[in-house]
C-alpha positions in Angstrom: -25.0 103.3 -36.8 -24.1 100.2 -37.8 -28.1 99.3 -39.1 -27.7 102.8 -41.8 -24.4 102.7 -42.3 -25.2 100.6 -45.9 -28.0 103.2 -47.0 -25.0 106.0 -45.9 -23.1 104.9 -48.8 -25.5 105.0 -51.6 -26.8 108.0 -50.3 -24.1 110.4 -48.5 -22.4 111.7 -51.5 -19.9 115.1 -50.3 -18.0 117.3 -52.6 -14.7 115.2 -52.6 -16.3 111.9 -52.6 -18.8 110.7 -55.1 -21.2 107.5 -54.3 -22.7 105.8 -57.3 -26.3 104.6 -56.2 -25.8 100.6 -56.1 -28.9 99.2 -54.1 -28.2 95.6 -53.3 -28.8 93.2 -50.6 -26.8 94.8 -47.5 -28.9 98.1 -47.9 -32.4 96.2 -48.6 -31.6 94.6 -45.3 -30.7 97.9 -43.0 -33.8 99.5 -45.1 -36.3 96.2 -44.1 -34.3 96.6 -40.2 -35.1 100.0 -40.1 -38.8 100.0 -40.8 -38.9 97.2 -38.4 -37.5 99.3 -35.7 -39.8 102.3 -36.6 -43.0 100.8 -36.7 -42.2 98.6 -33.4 -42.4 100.6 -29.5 -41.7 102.9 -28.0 -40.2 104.5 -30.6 -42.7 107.6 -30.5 -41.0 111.2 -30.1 -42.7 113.3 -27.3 -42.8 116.8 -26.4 -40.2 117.5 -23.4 -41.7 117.9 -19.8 -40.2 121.1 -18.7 -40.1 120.0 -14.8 -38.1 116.6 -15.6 -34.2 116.7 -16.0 -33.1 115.5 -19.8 -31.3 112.3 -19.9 -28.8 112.1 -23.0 -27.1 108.8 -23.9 -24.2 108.4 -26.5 -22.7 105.9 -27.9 -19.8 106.1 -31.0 -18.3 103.2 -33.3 -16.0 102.9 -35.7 -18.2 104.0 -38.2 -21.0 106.5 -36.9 -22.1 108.2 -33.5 -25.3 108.8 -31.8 -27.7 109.8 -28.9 -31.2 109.7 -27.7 -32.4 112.4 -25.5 -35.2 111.1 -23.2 -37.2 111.9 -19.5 -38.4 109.4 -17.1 -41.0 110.6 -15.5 -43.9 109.1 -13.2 -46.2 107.6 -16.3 -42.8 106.1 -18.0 -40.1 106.7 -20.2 -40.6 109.9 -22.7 -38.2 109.7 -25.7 -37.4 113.4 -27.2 -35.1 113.0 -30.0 -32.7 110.6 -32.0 -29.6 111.5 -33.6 -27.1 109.9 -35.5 -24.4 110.5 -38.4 -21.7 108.6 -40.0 -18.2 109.1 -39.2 -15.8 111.1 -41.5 -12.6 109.6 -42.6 -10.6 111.6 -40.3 -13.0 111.0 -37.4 -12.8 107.0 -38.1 -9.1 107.7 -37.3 -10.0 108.7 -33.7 -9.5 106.6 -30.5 -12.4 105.2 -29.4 -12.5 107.5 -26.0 -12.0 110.6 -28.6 -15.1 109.3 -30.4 -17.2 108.9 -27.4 -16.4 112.8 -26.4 -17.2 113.7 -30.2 -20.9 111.8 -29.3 -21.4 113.7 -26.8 -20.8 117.0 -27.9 -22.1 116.6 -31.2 -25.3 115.5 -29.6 -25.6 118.3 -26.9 -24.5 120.6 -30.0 -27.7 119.0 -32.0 -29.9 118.8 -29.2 -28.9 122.5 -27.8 -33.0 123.7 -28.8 -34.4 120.9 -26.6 -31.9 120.6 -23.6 -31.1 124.9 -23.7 -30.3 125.5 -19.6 -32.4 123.0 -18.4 -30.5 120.3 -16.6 -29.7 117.2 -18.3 -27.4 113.8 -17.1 
């Protein structure tokens, strides 16, 4: 969250709130970060293994939350799905234990299609 959170405020414009698009050095950075981290291993999606349970870690911050959904199976870890989103004013307000719970039911909300019944930790 805290890598996207400068390219979140040139580009997450709402109805009430109204970003003008500034590109300076703080987003050039998290831009040059991110392309690091998605050109670098093992950062390729995979299709689910439907015998394997789901593993889904969250994490939240002051300013955004987030999850990856993954298996470990027998040839090695299998990584399903990111997520992540920035924090709305009222949900920067939150305690940080109310934050964590919004992770992880926005994430198993988000992730409802790949996880369905199966079982997941």
């Amino acid at each position: 969250e805290h890598i996207a959170a400068p390219l979140h405020k040139v580009t997450n414009k709402t109805k009430h709130h109204r970003h003008e698009f500034k590109w300076g050095p703080d987003q050039q950075h998290s831009f040059d970060e991110f392309k690091r981290i998605l050109t670098t291993s093992p950062l390729f999606l995979e299709y689910p293994d439907s015998s394997t349970p789901f593993v889904l870690t969250t994490d939240a911050s002051g300013i955004g939350i987030g999850g990856i959904l993954r298996q470990y199976t027998p040839s090695g870890t299998k990584i399903n799905s990111f997520k992540s989103r920035v924090l709305d004013d009222t949900e920067r307000k939150y305690d940080t234990i109310e934050q964590e719970a919004l992770a992880i039911f926005w994430c198993i909300s988000e992730l409802r299609s790949y996880i369905g019944d199966s079982d997941f930790i």
